[in-house]
C-alpha positions as CSV (number, residue, x, y, z in Angstrom):
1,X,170.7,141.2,140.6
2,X,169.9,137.8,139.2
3,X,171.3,134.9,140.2
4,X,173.0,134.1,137.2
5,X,174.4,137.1,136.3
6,X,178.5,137.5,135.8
7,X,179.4,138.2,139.2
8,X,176.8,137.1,141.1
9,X,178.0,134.1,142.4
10,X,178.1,130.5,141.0
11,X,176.4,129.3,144.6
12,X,173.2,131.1,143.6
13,X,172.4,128.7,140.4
14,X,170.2,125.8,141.5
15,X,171.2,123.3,138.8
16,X,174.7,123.5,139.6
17,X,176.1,121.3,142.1
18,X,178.4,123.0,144.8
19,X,182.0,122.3,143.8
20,X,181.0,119.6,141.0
21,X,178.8,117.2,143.6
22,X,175.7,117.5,141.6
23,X,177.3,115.1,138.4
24,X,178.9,112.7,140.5
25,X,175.5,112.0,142.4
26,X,173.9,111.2,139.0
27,X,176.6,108.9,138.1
28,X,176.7,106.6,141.4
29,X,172.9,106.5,140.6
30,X,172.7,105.0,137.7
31,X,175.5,102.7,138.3
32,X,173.8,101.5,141.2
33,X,170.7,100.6,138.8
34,X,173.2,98.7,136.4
35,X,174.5,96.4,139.1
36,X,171.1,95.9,140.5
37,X,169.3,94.4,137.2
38,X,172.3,93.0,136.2
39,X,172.1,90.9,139.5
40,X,168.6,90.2,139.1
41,X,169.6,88.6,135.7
42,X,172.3,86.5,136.8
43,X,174.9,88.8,135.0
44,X,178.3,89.6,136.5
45,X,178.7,93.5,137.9
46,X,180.7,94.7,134.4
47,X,178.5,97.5,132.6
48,X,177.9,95.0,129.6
49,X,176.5,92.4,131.4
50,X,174.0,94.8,133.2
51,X,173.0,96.7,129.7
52,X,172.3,93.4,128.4
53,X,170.0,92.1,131.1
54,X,168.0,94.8,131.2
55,X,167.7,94.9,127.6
56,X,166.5,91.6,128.1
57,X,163.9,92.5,130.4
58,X,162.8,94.9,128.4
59,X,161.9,93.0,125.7
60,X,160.1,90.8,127.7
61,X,157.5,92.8,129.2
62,X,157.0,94.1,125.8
63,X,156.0,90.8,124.5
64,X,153.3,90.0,127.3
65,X,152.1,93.3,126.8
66,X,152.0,92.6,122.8
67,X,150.4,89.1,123.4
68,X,147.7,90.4,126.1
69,X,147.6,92.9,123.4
70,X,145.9,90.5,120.8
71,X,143.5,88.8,123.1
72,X,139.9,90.2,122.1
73,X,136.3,88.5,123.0
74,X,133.4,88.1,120.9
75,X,130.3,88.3,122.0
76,X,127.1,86.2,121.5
77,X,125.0,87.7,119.4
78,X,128.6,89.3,117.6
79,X,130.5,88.8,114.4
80,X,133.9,89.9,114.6
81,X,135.6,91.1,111.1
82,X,139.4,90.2,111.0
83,X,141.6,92.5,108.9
84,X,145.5,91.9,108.3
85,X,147.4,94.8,107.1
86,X,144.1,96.5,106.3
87,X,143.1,93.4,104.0
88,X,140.5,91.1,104.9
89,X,141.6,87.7,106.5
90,X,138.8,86.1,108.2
91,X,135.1,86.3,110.0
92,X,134.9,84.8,113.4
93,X,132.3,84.3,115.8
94,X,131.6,84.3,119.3
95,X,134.6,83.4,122.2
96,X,137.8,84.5,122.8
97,X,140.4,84.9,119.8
98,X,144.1,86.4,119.4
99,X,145.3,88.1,117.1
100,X,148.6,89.8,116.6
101,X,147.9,93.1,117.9
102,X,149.5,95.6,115.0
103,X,148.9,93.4,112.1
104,X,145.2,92.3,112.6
105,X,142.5,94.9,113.4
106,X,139.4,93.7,114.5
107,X,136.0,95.3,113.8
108,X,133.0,93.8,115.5
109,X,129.6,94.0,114.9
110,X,125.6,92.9,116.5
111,X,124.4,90.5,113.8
112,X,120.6,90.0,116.5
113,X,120.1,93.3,117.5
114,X,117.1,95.2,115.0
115,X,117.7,98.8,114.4
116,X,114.2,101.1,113.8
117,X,115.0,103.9,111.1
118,X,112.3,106.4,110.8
119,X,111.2,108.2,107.2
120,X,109.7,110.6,106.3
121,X,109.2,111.8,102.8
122,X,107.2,114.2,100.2
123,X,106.0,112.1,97.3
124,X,104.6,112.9,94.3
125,X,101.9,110.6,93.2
126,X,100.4,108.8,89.5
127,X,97.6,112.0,89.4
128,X,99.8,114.8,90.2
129,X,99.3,114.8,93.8
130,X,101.5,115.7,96.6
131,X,101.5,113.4,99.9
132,X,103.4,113.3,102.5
133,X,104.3,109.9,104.1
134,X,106.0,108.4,107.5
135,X,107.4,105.1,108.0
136,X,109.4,102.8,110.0
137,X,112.2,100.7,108.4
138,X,113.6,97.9,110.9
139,X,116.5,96.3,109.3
140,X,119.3,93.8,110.2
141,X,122.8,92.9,109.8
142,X,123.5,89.4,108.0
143,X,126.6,90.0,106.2
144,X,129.2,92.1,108.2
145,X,131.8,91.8,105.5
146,X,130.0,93.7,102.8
147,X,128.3,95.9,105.8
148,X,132.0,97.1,106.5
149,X,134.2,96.9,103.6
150,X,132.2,97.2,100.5
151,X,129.5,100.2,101.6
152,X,131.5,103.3,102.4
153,X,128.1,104.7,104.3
154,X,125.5,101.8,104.5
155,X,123.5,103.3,106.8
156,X,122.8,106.5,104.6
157,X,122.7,103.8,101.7
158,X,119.8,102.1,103.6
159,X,117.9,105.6,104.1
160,X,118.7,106.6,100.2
161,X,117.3,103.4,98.8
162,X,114.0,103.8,100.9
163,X,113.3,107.0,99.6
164,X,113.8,105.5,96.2
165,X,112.2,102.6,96.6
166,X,109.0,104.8,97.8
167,X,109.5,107.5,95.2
168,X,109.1,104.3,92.6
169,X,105.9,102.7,94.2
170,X,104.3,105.9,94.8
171,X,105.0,107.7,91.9
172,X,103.3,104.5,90.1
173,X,99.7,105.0,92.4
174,X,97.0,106.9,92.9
175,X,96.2,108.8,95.7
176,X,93.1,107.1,96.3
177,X,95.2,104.1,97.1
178,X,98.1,105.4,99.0
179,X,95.7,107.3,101.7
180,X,92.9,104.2,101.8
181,X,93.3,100.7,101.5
182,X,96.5,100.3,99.2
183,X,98.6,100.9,102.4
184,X,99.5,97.5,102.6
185,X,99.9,96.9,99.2
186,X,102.1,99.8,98.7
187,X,104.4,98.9,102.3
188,X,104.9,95.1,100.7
189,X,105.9,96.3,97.3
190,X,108.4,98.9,98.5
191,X,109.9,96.2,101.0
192,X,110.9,93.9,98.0
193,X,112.2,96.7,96.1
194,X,114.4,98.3,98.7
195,X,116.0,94.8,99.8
196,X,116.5,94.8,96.0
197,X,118.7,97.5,96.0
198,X,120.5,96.7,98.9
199,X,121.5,93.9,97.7
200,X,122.9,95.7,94.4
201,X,125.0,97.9,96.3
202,X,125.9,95.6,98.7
203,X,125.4,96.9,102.5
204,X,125.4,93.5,104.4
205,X,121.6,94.9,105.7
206,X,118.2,93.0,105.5
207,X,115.4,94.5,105.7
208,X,113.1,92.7,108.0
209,X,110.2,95.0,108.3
210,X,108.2,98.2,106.6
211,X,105.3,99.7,107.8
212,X,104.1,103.1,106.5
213,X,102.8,104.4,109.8
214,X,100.5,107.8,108.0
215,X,99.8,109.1,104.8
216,X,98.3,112.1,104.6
217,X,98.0,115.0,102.1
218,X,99.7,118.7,102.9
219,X,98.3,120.9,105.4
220,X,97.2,123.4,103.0
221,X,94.4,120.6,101.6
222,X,94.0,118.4,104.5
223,X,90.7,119.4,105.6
224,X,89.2,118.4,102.2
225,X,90.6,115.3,101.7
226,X,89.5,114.4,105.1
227,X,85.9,115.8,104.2
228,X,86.5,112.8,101.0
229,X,87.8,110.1,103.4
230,X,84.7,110.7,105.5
231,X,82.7,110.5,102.5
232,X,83.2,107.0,101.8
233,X,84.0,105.9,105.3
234,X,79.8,107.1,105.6
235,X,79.5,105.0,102.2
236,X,81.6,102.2,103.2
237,X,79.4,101.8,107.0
238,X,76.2,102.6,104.5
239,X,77.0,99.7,102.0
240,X,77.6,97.4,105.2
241,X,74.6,97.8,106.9
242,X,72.9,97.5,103.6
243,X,74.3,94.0,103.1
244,X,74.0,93.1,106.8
245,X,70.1,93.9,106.5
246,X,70.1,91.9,103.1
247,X,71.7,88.8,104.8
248,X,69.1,89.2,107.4
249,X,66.2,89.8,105.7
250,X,66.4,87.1,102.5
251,X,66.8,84.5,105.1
252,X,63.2,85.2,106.1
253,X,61.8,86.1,103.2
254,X,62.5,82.8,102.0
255,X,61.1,81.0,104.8
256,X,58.1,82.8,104.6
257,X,58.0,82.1,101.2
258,X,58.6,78.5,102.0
259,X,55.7,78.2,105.0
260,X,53.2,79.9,102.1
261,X,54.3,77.3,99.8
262,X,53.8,74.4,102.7
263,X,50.4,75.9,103.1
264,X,49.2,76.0,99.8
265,X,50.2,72.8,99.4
266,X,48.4,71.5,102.6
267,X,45.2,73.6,101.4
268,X,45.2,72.0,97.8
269,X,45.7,69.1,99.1
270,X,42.3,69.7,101.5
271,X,40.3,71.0,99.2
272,X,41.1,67.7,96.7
273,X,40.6,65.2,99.5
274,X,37.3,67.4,100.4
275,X,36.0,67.7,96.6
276,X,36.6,64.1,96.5
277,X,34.8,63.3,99.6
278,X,32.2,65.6,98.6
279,X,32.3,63.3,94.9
280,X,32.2,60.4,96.8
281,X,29.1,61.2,99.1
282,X,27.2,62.8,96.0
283,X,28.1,59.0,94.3
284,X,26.1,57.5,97.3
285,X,23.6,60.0,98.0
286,X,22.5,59.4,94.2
287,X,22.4,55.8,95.1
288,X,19.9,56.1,97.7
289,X,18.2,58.4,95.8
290,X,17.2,56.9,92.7
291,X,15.7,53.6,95.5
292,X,13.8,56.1,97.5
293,X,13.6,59.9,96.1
294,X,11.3,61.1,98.4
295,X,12.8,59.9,101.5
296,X,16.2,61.2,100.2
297,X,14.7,64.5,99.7
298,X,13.1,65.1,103.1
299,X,16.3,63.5,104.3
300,X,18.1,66.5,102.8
301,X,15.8,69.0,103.8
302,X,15.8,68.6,107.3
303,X,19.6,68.1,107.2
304,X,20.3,71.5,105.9
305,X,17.6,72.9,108.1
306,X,19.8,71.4,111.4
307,X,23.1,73.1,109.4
308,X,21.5,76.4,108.6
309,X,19.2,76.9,111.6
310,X,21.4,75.3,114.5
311,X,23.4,78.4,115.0
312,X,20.7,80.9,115.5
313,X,19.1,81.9,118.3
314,X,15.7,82.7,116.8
315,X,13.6,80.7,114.6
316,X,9.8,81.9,113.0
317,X,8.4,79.3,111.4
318,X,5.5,80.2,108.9
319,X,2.4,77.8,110.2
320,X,-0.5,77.5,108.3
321,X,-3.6,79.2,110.2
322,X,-2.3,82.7,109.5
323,X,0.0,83.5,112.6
324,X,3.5,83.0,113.2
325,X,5.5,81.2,115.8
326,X,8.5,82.4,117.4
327,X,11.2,79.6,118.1
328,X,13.5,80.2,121.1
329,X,16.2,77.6,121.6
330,X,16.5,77.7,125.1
331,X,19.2,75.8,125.3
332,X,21.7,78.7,123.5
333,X,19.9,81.0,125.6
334,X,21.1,78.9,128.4
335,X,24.7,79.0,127.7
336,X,24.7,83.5,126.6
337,X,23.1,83.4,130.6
338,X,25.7,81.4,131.6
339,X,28.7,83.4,130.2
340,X,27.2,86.8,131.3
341,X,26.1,85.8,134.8
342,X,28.3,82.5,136.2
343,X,27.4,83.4,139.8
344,X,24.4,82.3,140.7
345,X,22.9,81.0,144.5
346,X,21.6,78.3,145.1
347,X,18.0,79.1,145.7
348,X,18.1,81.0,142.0
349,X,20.0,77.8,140.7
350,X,16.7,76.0,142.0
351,X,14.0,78.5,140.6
352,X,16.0,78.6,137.7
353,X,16.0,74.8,137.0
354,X,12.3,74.5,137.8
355,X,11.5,77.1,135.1
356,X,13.7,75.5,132.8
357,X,12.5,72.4,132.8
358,X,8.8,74.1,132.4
359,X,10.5,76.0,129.2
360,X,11.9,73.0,127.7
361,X,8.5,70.9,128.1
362,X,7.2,74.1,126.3
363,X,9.7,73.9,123.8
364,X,9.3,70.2,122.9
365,X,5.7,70.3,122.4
366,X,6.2,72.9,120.1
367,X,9.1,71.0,118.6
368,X,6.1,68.5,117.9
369,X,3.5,70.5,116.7
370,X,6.5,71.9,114.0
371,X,7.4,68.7,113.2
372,X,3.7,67.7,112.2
373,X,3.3,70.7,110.5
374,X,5.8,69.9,107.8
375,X,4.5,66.4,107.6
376,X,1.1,67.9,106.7
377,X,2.7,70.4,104.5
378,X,4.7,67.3,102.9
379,X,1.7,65.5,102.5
380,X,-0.3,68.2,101.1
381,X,2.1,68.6,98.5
């Protein structure tokens, strides 16, 4: 049988007091509580005077908690955005503000810290080629009003207008250009024109720097184009070397060509001082010749004789008496010993010397006996 069942018992329910105890308890309770705050509070014992009190007291902690409420801190590198009744009042920077907690919300924001966004998009280029690009997008807030209240979504914005903004600069180039050397070209141009449009729609963001990290056709046609690329890399390295070789070699071609012209200059020079001199000693050699033409002649003769004989080794002289004599300038025979066979002893270098001087006597008398034999011949003539 339950407990509270008709008949069962009234001393078997829990939230009944026995005999009418349980209310009365309750009551002395919270009369106790009355006369305690309404001591606290200065308030006689009456129930009026102890509601009021506590009322009071009431109300009180609720204001600290409303003002402690209302204290906020911004930080350094922080803008905070003030809004009253969901309208905007004021911007204010870093420190600690108040604000009437329920009437002002506060929305904060990093105005230093620069977010990285990364893209990557299909493009269709100028020539009707498909390439797919990836870049980095690192961007800035600089006006936290229009980044919160007059963009819904600026972040999307921001990653809409890129794709825009690169759609409209690629769709504009070749393909050449995007994969070679119009990267940088093509990163500046799309810069400008997406800060462009954030400015038109208002997102509070600056873009502070594009870079378009690869370019690069599909998969499908990859290996060709890089077979291309490679292509005129190899020309590119060719055409340097080329022009490093031309900047080398010009520099001594012309210097060559200068020493040729220093020594053709110093030759012509030479020859005119030597024709000159040569003029010159004809002038006086006439001279003397018209005073004495015989002397002059003989003078000549032996002259070239000594020029033309005084490098050989071997001389036959035509003497008249029907035989021929054989010349040796021992002397030149001399110096061909010496360069073969330097070494020589002592008691050689004696024999040698005696036999020499023997020689040379030989040679000088017939030095003489050729020497009057032209005079004869002179004077036969």
């Amino acid at each position: 049988m339950a407990w509270n069942e008709p008949g069962g018992g009234r001393n078997q329910d829990p939230w009944r007091g026995r005999d009418g105890r349980g209310q009365q308890d309750l009551d002395d309770v919270i009369k106790k509580l009355q006369d305690r705050f309404g001591g606290m509070l200065g308030g006689g014992s009456g129930n009026d005077s102890g509601g009021y009190g506590l009322l009071m007291l009431i109300l009180g902690v609720i204001l600290v908690v409303w003002f402690v409420a209302g204290l906020y801190r911004v930080e350094q590198a922080e803008e905070a955005l003030v809004l009253r009744f969901g309208k905007y009042h004021e911007t204010v920077n870093a420190g600690l503000h108040w604000n009437p907690w329920g009437i002002d919300s506060v929305m904060k924001v990093d105005v230093n810290q620069r977010e990285t966004m990364p893209v990557r998009a299909t493009m269709l280029t100028e020539d009707q080629n498909i390439i797919d690009i990836d870049l980095q997008v690192q961007y800035v807030v600089t006006d936290s009003r229009n980044y919160f209240l007059e963009s819904s979504a600026p972040i999307d914005t921001l990653r809409n207008s890129v794709e825009s903004a690169l759609r409209h600069v690629v769709g504009g180039s070749e393909m050449d250009r995007v994969l070679t050397d119009g990267r940088e070209a093509i990163a500046v141009e799309v810069h400008q024109r997406l800060q462009e449009y954030l400015n038109v729609y208002k997102t509070g963001l600056t873009v502070d720097k594009l870079n378009i990290e690869d370019a690069h056709p599909p998969k499908e046609v990859k290996a060709a184009f890089d077979d291309v690329i490679k292509a005129r890399e190899d020309e590119e390295r060719v055409k340097n070397e080329a022009e490093a070789y031309a900047n080398q070699i010009v520099p001594e071609a012309r210097g060559e060509a200068q020493r040729m012209i220093e020594e053709a200059n110093a030759y012509k020079a030479e020859v005119s001082e030597r024709a000159k001199g040569q003029a010159n000693r004809f002038d006086r050699l006439y001279t003397e010749y018209r005073l004495a033409p015989e002397v002059t002649r003989r003078r000549m003769y032996i002259e070239t004789m000594e020029s033309v004989l005084g490098s050989s080794t071997k001389v036959l002289v035509d003497i008249e008496g029907g035989n021929n004599l054989m010349y040796l300038p021992l002397d030149k025979l001399m110096q061909q010993r010496a360069v073969v066979d330097p070494i020589v002893t002592e008691a050689n270098t004696s024999q040698q010397s005696n036999t020499t001087t023997q020689k040379t006597s030989d040679a000088v008398r017939g030095l003489e006996r050729i020497r009057q034999a032209r005079e004869n011949r002179w004077e036969n003539r």
